[in-house]
ROBA-920217 format. One record per residue (C-alpha): z, x, y. Coordinates in steps of 0.25 Angstrom, whole numbers, plus 2048, in hexadecimal, padded with zeros to 3 digits. Each point is the difference from the previous one (the first is absolute). Layout:
REM ROBA-920217
<z = Z; x = X; y = Y>
...
This chain:
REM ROBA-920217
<z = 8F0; x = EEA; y = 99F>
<z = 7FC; x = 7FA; y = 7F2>
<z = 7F3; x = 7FC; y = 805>
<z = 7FD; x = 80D; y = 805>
<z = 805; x = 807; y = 7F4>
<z = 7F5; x = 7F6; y = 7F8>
<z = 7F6; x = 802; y = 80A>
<z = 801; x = 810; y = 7FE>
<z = 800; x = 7FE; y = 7F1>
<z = 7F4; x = 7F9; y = 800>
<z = 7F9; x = 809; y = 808>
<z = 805; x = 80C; y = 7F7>
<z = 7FB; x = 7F7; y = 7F4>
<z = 7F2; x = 7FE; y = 806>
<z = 800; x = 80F; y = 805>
<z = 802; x = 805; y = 7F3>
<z = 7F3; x = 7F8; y = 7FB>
<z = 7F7; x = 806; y = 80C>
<z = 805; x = 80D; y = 7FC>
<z = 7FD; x = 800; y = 7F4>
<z = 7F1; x = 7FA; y = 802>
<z = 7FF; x = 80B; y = 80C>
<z = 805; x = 80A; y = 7F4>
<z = 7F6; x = 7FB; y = 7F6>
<z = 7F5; x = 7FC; y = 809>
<z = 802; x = 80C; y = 80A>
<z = 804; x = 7FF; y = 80E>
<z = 7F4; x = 807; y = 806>
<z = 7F6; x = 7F8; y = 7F7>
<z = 807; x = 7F3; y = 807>
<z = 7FF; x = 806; y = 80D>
<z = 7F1; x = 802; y = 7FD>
<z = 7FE; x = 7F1; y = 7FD>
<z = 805; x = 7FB; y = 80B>
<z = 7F9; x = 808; y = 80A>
<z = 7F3; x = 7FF; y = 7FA>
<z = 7FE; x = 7F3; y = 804>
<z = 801; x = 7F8; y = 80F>
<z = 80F; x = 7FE; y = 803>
<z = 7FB; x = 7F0; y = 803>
<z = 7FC; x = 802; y = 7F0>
<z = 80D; x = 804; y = 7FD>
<z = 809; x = 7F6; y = 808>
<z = 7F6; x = 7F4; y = 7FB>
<z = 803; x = 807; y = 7EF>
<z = 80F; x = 800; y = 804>
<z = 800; x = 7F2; y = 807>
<z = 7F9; x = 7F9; y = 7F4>
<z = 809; x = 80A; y = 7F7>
<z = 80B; x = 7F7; y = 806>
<z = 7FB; x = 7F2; y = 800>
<z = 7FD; x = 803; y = 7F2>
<z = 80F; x = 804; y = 7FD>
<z = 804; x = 7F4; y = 807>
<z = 7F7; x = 7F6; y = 7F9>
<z = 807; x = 802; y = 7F2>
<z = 80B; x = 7F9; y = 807>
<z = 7F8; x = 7F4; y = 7FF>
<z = 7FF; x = 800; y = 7F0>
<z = 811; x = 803; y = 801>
<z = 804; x = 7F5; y = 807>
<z = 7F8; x = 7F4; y = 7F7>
<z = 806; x = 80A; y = 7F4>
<z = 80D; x = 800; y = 803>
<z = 800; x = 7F2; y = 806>
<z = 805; x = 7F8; y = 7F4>
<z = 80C; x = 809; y = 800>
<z = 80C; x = 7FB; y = 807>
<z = 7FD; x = 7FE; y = 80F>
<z = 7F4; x = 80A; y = 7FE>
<z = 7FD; x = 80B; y = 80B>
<z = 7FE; x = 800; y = 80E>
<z = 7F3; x = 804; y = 807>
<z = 805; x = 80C; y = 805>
<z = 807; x = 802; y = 7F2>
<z = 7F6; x = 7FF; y = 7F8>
<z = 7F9; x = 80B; y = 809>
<z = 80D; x = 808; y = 7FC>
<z = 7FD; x = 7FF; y = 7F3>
<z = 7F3; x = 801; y = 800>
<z = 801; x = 80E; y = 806>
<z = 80B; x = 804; y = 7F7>
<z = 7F7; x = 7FD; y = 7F4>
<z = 7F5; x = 80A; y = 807>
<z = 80B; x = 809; y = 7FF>
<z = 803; x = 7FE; y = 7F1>
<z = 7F2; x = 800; y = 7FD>
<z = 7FE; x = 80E; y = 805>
<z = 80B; x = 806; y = 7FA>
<z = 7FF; x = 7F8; y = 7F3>
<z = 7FA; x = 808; y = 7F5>
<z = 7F7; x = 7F4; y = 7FB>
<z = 7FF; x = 7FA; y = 80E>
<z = 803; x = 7F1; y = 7FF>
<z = 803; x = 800; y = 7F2>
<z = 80B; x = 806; y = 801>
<z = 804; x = 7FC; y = 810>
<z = 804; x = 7F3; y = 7FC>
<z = 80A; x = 802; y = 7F8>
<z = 807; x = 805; y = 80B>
<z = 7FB; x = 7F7; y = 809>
<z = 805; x = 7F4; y = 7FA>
<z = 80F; x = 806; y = 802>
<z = 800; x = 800; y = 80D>
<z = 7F7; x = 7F1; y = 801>
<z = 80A; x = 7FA; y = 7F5>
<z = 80C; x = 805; y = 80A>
<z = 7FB; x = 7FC; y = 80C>
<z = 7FC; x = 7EF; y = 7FA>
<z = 80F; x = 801; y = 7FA>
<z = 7F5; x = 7FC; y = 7F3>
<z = 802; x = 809; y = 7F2>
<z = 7F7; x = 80E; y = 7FF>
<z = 7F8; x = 7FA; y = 7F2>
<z = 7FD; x = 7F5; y = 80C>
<z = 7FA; x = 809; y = 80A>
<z = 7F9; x = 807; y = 7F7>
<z = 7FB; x = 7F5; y = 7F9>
<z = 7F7; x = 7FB; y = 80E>
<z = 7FD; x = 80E; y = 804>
<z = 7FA; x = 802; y = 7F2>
<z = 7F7; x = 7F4; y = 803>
<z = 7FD; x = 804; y = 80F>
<z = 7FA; x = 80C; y = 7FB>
<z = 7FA; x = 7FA; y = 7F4>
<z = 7F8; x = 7F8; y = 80A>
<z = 800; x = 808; y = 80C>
<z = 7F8; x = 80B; y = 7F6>
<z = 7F9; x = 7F5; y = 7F9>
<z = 7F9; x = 7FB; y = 80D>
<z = 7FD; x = 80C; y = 805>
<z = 7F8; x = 806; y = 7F3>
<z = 7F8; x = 7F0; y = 7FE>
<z = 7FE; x = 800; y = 80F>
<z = 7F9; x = 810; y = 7FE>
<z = 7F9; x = 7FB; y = 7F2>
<z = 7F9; x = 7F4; y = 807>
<z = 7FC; x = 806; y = 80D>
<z = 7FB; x = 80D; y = 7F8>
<z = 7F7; x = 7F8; y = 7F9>
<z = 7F9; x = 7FC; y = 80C>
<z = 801; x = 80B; y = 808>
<z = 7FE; x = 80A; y = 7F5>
<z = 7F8; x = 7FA; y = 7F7>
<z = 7F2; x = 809; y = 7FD>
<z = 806; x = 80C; y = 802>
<z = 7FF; x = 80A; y = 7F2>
<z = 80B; x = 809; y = 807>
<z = 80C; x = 7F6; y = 803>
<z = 7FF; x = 7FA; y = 7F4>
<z = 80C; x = 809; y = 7FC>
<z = 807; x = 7F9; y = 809>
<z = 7FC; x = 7F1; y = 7FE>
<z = 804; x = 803; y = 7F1>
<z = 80E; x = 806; y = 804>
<z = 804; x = 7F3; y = 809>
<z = 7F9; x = 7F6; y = 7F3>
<z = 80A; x = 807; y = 7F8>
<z = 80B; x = 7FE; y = 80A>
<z = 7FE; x = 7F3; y = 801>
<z = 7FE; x = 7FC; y = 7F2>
<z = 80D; x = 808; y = 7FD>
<z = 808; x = 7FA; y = 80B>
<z = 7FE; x = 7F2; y = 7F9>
<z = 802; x = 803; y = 7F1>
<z = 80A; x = 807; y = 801>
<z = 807; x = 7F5; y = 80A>
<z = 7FC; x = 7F5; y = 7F6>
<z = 806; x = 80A; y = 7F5>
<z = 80D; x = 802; y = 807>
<z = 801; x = 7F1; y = 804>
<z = 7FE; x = 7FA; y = 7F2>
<z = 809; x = 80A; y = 7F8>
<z = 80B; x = 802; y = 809>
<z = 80A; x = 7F9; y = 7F5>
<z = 7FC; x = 80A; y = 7F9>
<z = 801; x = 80B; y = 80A>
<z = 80E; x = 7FA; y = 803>
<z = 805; x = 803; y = 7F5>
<z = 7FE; x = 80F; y = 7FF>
<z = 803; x = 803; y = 810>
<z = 80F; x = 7FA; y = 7FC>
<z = 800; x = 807; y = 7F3>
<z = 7FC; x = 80D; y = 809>
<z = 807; x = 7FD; y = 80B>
<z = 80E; x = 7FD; y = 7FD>
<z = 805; x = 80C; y = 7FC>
<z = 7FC; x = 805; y = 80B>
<z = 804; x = 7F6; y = 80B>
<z = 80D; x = 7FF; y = 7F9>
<z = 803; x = 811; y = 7FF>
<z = 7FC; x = 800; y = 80F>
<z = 807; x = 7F3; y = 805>
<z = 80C; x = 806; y = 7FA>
<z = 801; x = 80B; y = 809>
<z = 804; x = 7F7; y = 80C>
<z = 805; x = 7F4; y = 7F9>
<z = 80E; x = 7FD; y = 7F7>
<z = 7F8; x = 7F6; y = 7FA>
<z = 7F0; x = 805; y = 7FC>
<z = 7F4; x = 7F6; y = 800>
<z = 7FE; x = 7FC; y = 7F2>
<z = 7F3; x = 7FB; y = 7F8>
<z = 802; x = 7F1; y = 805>
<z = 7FF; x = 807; y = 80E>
<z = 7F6; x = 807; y = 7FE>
<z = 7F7; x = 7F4; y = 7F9>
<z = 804; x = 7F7; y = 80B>
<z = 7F9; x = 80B; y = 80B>
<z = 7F3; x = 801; y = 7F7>
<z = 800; x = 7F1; y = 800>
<z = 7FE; x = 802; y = 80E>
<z = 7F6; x = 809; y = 803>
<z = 7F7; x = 7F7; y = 7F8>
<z = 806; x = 7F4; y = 805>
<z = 7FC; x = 805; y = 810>
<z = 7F2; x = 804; y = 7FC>
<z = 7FD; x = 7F2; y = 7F8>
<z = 805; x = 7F9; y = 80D>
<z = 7F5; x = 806; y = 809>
<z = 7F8; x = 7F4; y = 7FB>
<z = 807; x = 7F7; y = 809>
<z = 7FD; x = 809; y = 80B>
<z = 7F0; x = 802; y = 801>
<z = 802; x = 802; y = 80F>
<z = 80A; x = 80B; y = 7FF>
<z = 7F7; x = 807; y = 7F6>
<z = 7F3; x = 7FE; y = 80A>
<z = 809; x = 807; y = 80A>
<z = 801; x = 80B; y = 7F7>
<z = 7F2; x = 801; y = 7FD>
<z = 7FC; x = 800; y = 80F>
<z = 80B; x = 80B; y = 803>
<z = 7FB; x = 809; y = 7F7>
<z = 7F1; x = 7FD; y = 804>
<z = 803; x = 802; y = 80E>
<z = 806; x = 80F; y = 7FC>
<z = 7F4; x = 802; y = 7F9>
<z = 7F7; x = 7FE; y = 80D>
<z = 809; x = 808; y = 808>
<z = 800; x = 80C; y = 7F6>
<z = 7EE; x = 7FD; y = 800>
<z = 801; x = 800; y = 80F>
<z = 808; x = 80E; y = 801>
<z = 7F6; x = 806; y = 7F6>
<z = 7F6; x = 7FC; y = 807>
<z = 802; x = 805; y = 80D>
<z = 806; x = 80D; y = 7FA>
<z = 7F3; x = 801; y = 7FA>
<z = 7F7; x = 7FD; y = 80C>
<z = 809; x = 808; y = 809>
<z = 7FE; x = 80C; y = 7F5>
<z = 7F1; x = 7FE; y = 804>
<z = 7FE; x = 7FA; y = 7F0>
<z = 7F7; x = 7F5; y = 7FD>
<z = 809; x = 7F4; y = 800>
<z = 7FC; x = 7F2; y = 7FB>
<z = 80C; x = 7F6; y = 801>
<z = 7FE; x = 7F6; y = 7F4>
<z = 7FE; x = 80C; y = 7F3>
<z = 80E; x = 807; y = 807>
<z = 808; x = 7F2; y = 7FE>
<z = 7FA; x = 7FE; y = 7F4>
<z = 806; x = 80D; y = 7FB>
<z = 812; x = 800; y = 805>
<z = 804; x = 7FA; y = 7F2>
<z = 7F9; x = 80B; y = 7F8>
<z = 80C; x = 80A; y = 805>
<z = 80B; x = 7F8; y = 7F9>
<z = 7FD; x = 805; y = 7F3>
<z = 805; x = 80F; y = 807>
<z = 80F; x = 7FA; y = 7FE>
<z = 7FE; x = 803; y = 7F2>
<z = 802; x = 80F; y = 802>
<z = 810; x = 804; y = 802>
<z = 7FE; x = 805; y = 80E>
<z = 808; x = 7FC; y = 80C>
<z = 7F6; x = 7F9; y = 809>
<z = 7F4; x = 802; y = 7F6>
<z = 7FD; x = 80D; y = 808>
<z = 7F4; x = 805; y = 7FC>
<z = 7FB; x = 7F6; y = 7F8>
<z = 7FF; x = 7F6; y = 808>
<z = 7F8; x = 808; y = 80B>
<z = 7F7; x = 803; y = 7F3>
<z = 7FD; x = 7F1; y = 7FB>
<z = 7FF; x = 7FA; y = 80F>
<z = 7F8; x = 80D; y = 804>
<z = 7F7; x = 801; y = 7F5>
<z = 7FC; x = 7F0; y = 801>
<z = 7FE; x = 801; y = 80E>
<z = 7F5; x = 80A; y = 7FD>
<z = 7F9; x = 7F8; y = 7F7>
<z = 7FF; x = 7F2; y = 806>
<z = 7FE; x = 806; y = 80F>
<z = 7F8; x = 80D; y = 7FB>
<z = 807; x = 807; y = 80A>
<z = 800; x = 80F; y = 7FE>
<z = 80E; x = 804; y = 7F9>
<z = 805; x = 808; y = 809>
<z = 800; x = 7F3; y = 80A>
<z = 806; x = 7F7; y = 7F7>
<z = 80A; x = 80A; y = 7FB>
<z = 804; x = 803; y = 80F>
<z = 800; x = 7F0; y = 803>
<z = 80B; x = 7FE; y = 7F5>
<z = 809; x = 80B; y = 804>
<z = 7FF; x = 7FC; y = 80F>
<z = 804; x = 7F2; y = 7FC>
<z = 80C; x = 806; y = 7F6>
<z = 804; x = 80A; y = 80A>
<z = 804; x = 7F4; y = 808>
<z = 804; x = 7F5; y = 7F6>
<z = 80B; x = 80A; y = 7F8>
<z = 807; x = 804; y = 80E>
<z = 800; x = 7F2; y = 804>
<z = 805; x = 7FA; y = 7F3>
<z = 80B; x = 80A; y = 7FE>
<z = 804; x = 800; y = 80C>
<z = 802; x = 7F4; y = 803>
<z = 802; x = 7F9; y = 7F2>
<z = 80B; x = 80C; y = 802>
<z = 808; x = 7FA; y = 80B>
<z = 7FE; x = 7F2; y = 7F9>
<z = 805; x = 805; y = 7F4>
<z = 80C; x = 806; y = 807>
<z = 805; x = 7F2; y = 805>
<z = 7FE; x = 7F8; y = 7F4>
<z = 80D; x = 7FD; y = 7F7>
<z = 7FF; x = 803; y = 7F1>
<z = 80B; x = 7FD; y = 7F9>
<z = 80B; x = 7F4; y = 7FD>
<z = 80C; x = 806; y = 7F8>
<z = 806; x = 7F2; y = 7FE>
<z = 7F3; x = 7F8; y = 7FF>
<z = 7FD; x = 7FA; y = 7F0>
<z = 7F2; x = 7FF; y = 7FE>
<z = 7F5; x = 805; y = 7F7>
């Protein structure tokens, strides 16, 4: 009865997320995309949709897998989906997914939540960082000469050059930024924790849980091949998100060139700045607007591509992550950690 009480929740969760989209987007405007192209075009979007969603379970596992007894191949699919789900419904997308996420990872490796979150914020440190170096490189082949993308090549050197000063920044001043996160934090986790404790975590707790954090993010240097893992999960998403374009543009009757659309998937991240569950709106605008300029595609091609391909991906992630969501545990009452 419990399962199919969970099983209905999720569904409910997820259902709630598609209606919204359908809501936003407009269900007639999705009907239209999805007809307009070969239902071969459709079923090959919605498979790649899939594989895509199932590949990020490749960066979980090697994340979680200094963590107690680590996850499970079909776990980490599990919680790979669930983080799709969190992702849509997040207002800053993975920003503010992890957080949550590292509940439920920290419950499940019987590990402390500053723990979990400590090698998820790594994961998609170098899951992101892979992905944008990867895009800079190849785009400076593949794009080079071309007066019109160099909007886009500038973007990604900007990205990446972000992406490792303000790593290095973080990593050789987090005594400092120790410091002030307990100073912060401790009246907070202490007011909270005393709402279900007799006895509320103090400042030492609290120290002791940022120790942590940092202490699982410096520890990944022991590790390189869990960190190549990483990288190749979140590479692999990448070419299945290309390859979904890609047919969604050349069953669209667009021009489609593979390499320039591969180039492009990071560029989209930056669309988790807005506060908007899902990035709706923006996303389709970056990924849309790019597409258009490295493929030269007519807009209304690449516009159409990127809402076929989100037409599928939001159902899918909500859905299932839904479901996923519904069957994970969350919350320890007796458990001590930080």
């Amino acid at each position: 009865m419990r399962r199919a009480v969970r099983f209905i929740v999720g569904v409910g969760m997820g259902g709630l997320i598609l209606g919204g989209y359908l809501y936003t987007v407009g269900a007639e405007t999705v009907l239209n995309r999805v007809i307009a192209v070969s239902p071969w075009v459709v079923g090959v979007v919605l498979l790649l949709v899939i594989l895509e969603g199932l590949a990020d379970a490749i960066g979980v596992w090697a994340s979680i897998e200094p963590l107690g007894d680590g996850l499970s191949g079909p776990e980490s699919v599990q919680f790979a989906l669930a983080g799709d789900f969190f992702d849509i419904l997040s207002p800053a997308g993975p920003v503010s997914s992890e957080p949550i996420m590292a509940r439920f990872f920290s419950v499940a490796t019987g590990t402390g939540y500053s723990d979990a979150l400590g090698v998820r914020s790594t994961a998609k440190y170098v899951k992101s960082g892979s992905q944008v170096i990867f895009s800079g490189l190849a785009g400076l082949f593949i794009l080079a000469g071309s007066p019109e993308v160099t909007p886009v090549l500038l973007t990604l050197g900007v990205s990446i050059t972000g992406l490792v000063v303000l790593g290095g920044v973080i990593l050789r001043s987090r005594t400092y930024l120790s410091t002030g996160l307990v100073a912060g934090l401790t009246p907070v986790v202490t007011r909270v924790s005393g709402l279900y404790r007799d006895q509320p975590y103090d400042r030492a707790i609290v120290a002791d849980a940022v120790d942590r954090y940092w202490q699982r993010i410096v520890d990944f240097r022991e590790t390189p091949g869990l960190l190549v893992l990483i990288t190749v999960g979140g590479l692999v998403e990448q070419l299945l998100t290309a390859t979904a374009l890609w047919i969604a543009l050349s069953g669209l009757g667009g021009n489609s060139v593979f390499l320039p659309i591969l180039v492009i998937i990071p560029l989209p991240q930056v669309a988790s700045v807005v506060p908007i569950p899902g990035s709706l709106g923006a996303y389709d605008l970056l990924l849309g607007g790019a597409l258009v300029l490295v493929t030269g595609a007519p807009s209304v091609s690449a516009t159409a591509a990127v809402l076929l391909v989100r037409t599928l991906s939001l159902p899918f992630g909500a859905i299932a992550g839904g479901i996923c969501v519904a069957y994970l545990r969350g919350w320890r009452p007796n458990r001590t950690d930080g």
